[in-house]
N, C-alpha and C positions, 0 to 999 in steps of 0.2 A: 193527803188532804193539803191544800192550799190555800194562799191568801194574798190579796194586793190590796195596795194600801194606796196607788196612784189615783189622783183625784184632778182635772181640768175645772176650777170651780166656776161658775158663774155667778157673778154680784152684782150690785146695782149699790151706786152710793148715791145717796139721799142728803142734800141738804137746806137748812131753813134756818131764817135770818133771828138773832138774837134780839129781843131791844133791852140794849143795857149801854147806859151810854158810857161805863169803862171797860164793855168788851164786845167787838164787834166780831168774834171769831164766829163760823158755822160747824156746828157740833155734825159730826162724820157719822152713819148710821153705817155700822159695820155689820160682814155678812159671813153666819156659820153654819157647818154641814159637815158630815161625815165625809171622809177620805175615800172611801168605797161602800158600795150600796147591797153588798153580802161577802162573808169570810168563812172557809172552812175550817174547824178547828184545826191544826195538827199537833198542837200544844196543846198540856194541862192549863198555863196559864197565855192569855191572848190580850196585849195591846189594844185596843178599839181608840182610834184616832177622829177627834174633832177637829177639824180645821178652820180657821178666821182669815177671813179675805186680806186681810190688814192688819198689823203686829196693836193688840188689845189696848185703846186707853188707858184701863185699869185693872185694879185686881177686880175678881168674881167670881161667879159659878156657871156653870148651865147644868138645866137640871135634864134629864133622860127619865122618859117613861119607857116600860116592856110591859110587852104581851107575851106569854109564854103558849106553846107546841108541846103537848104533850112531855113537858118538865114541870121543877117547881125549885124555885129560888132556896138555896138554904139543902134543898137536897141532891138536886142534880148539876146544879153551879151556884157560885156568888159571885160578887164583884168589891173592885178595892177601888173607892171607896162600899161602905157596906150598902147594901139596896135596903130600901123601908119604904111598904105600900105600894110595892113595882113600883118606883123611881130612884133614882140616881144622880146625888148633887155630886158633881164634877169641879172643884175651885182651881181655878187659874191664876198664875200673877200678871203684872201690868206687861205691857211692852212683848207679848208672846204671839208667836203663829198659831202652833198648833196645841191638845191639850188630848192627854189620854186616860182613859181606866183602864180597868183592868178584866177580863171574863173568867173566872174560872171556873173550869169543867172537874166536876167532881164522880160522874158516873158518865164510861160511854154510850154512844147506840149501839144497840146489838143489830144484826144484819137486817135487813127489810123495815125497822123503824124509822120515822123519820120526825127529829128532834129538832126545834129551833126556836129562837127567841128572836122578836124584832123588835127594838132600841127606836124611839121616836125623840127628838129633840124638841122640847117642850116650850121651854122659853132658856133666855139667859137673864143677867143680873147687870148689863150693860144695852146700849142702846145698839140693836142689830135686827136684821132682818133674817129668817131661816131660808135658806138656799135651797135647789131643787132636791139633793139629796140631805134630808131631812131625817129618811129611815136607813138603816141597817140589819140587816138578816143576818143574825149569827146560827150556823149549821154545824148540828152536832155529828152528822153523818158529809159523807161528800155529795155535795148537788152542783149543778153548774151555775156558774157563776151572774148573777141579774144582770153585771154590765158595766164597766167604767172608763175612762180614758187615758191610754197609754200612748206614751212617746219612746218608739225604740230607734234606741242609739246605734245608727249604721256609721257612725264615724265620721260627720259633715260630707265635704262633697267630692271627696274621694273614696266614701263608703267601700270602707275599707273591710267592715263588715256582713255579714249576714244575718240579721236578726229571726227568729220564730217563736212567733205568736199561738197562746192555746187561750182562745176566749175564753172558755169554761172555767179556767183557772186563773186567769190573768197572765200568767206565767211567759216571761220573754227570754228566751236562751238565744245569747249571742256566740257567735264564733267569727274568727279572721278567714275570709272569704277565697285566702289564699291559700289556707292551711290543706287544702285536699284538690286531688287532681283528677280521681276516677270515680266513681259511686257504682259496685258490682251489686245487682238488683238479688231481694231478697225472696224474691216468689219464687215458681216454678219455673221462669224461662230463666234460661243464663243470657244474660244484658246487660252491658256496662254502656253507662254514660259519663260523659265531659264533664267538666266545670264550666258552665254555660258561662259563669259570671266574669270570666276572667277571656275571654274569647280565644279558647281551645279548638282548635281542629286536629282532626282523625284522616289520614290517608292509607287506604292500605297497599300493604309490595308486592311483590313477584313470589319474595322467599317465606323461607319457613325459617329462614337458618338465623335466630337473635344475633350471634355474633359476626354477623356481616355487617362491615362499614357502612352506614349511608351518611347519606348529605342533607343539607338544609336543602328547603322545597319552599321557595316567596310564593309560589301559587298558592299555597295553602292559607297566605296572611288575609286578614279580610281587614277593609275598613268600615263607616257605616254608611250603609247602603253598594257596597260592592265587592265582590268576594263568591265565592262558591258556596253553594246553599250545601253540596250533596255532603259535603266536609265536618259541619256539623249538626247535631243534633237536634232532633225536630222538635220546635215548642211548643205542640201541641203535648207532648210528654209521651208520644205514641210509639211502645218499647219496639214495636217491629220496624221503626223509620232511625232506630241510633247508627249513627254514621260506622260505630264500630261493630262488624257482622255478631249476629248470634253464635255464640262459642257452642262449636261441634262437639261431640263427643268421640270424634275423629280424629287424630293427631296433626295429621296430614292437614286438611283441610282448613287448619286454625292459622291464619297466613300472621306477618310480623305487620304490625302500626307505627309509620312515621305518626309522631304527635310535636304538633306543635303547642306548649305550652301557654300560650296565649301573654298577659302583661300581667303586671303589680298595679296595682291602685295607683292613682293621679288627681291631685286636688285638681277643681275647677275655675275659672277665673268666676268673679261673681255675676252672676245676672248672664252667663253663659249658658249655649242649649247644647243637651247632651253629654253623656259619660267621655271620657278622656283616658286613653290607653297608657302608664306609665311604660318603665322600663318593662324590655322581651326578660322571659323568662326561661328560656330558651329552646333546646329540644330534649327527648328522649324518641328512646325505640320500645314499643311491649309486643310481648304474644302472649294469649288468653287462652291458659287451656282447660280442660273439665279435669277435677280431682275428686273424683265421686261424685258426692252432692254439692262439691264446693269449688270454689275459682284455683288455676294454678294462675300466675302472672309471672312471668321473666322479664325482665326493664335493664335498658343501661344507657348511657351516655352513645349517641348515633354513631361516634369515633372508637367504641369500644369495641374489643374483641371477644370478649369474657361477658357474662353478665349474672345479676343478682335473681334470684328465683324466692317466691311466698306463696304459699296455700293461704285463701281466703276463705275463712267461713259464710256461710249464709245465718245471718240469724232473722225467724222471721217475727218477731219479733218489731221488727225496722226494714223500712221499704229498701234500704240501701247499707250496704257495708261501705266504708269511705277509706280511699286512700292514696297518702302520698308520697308523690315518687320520687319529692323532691328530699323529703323526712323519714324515706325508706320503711315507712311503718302504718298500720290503720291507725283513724285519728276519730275521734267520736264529733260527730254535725250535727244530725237530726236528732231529734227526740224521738221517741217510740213511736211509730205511723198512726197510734190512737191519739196521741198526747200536744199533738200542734194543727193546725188550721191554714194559718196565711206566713209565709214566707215575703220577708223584704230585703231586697235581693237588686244589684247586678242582673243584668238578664240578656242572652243573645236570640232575639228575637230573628224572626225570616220575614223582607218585606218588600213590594215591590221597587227593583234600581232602576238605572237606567238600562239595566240588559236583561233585565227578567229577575226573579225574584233574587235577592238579596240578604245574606245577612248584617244583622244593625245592631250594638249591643246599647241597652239601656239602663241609665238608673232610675232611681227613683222605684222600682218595679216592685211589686205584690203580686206573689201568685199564689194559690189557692191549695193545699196538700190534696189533688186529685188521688195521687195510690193511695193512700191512705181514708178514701171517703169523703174529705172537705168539698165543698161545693159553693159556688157560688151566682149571683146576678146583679144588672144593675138598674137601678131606678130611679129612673127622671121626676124634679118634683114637681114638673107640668104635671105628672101625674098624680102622684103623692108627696103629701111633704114626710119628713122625716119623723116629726112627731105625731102625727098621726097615721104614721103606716101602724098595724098591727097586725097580729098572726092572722090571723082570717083574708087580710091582704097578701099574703106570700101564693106566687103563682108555682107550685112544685115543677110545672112544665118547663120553667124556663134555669133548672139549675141542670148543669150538664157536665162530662169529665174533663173540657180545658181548664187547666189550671191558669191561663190568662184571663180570666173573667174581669178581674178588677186591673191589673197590668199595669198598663202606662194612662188607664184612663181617668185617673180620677185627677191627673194635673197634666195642664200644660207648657211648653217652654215658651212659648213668642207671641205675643200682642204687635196688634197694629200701631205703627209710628204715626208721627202727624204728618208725615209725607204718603201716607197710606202702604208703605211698605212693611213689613214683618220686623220687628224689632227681638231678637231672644229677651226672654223675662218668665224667670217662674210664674204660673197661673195655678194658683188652688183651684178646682175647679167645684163648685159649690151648689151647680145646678140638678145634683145626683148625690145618690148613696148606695150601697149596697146591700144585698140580704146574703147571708153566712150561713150554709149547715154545717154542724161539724162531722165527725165522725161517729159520734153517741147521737145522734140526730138534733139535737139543738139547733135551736132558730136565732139568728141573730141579725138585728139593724146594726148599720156600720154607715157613720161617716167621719171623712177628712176634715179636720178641724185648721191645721197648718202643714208646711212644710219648707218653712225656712226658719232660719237664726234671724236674731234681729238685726243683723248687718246684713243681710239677703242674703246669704249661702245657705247651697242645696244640701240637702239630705238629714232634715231634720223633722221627718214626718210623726203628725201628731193625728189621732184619730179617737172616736168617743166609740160607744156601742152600748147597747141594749139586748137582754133577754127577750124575745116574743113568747107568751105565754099567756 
């Protein structure tokens, strides 16, 4: 069981003129609302956070009404302060953001019950306006989550990171985007793939033999938009197009991979278009071969004679075992293939160059957990707006297994100049949103909210969402 507590609030400050002729200040209507708009317990005792637009005038209270779901206060929970008559005086002191009680669970759900109480904000004891999250659903069993707005931290604009996203939970697991080199698939075909985000290419040799010298290969480098498509991996995620063949159960047959490691992160200058290659990373050699049901890999340095050998397990459990070659060891990425949705991410996309298709590596990029079930589409709000799309709007035809659904599209780099030339410049692009399945089937509206710092540097995407139901 899970809980987030990240809240984008929306206010409106209100004001009106005093007449007093020894104070002409305008008194501030300040705005409050819950942090999140539902919480799964995982705790006996559970924080429930009120937030204030604006650090409080003065002391006060706000008081909380509930509705109880098949509970009843005093037997299956209480709260600190005590509740009397389903409500909840909450006091604050002056000069504060946020204010919290407290839930506590005193009995749990037993399997197929389904337990909860929704918290209404009633009024407060200061001069404010209630904000659009107003309720909170507290879940005594696990249910997916209604909805709220998260900003994952990819590391500004050398997004140094990889963030994933599980809406149903809120939940954001980050990792350093460098810490893994191969990802050996977890299903029934044997397939490894790249680290798409760090611009990795796969060549393969003549030999079998790992401890034969090779050399660096510049054909293998790409920049963006030119470069060899066949070298890396296809972004549609389509395990039969991985630039590294399907490991045999042949010995023979399983040839050695020049791999060019691709680069380390590279801040970007500001108001610049596109990702920035840092320092090479430089090379290795592998061959992949079958150990049962699991990977064998031999790796070493291209100049080496000798080299290092690992059996990899499958667990399926997880679309991918992850591993690196520079750390000599597996390294945990993903979350469980049921447990995340959208990935924000680095990304080496294939795009038309000037010679024919081309790889181009992007930030800024979202893509969707395809092996894992997640789905996605996008929609214009010529056609719908955001707040009025709902479930009976979602068109199931148009959710499909590219994990680029949402990609590069939901912002741009360059605006027209006043010379009518292309100038680079972040663009949120706000004419769209998206619709999310997960993998438990959940429906989810999803839009971009920002995606810069307040000094204009990249990589600091913010986005809201909603439950359909």
């Amino acid at each position: 069981m899970k809980k987030n507590f990240i809240l984008i609030l929306s206010f409106v400050l209100l004001a009106f003129a005093a007449c007093n002729s020894d104070d002409n200040e305008q008194p501030v209507v300040n705005s409050v609302a819950f942090a999140a708009t539902s919480v799964n317990l995982s705790n006996a005792s559970t924080p429930i956070e009120i937030k204030f637009a604006t650090p409080t005038a003065a002391a006060g209270s706000v008081t909380v009404s509930f509705v109880e779901k098949d509970v009843v206060s005093g037997a299956d929970f209480s709260t600190t302060p005590v509740a009397s008559a389903k409500t909840v005086v909450v006091p604050f002191e002056k000069n504060v953001s946020s204010v919290s009680f407290t839930f506590n669970k005193l009995k749990d759900a037993i399997e197929g019950e389904v337990k909860n109480v929704v918290f209404t904000i009633a009024s407060t004891t200061i001069n404010s306006t209630i904000a659009e999250n107003k309720t909170i659903q507290v879940n005594f069993n696990e249910t997916a989550s209604l909805g709220t707005a998260l900003a994952p931290e990819l590391g500004g604009s050398a997004q140094s990171n990889q963030v994933y996203v599980d809406l149903s939970s809120g939940k954001m697991t980050s990792v350093v985007r460098a810490s893994w080199d191969l990802g050996f698939y977890a299903g029934s075909e044997f397939r490894v793939v790249l680290n798409s985000s760090l611009k990795m290419s796969a060549k393969v040799l003549a030999t079998t033999n790992i401890d034969e010298v090779q050399v660096e290969d510049p054909t293998m480098l790409f920049s963006q938009g030119t470069g060899n498509p066949a070298l890396v991996d296809d972004p549609t995620g389509d395990l039969t197009k991985t630039t590294i063949a399907e490991v045999s159960a042949t010995d023979s047959a399983n040839k050695v991979y020049l791999i060019n490691m691709g680069n380390n992160s590279a801040a970007v200058a500001l108001g610049a278009e596109g990702a920035v290659a840092g320092t090479s990373r430089g090379w290795k050699k592998i061959r992949i071969l079958k150990s049962g049901n699991d990977y064998k890999i031999q790796y070493a340095n291209i100049d080496a004679t000798t080299h290092d050998e690992v059996v990899i397990s499958k667990n399926s459990a997880f679309n991918f075992t992850f591993f690196s070659l520079l750390d000599k060891k597996t390294v945990s990425v993903e979350p469980q293939k049921g447990l995340w949705d959208l990935n924000f991410t680095s990304f080496t996309n294939v795009i038309p160059g000037q010679n024919g298709l081309a790889p181009y590596l992007y930030a800024d990029y979202v893509v969707n957990n395809s092996k894992g079930g997640a789905q996605a589409y996008q929609v214009l709000t010529s056609a719908f707006t955001f707040e009025a799309f709902t479930l009976a709007n979602v068109d199931n035809t148009k959710f499909n297994t590219d994990p680029r659904n949402i990609g590069s599209n939901w912002r741009g780099t360059s605006v027209i100049g006043p010379n009518g030339d292309p100038v680079s410049q972040f663009v949120l692009r706000t004419d769209r949103f998206y619709v999310v399945k997960d993998p438990a089937g959940n429906i989810y509206k999803l839009k971009f909210t920002g995606g810069l710092k307040e000094n204009g540097e990249r990589g600091f995407p913010k986005f809201q969402y909603a439950l359909l139901k």
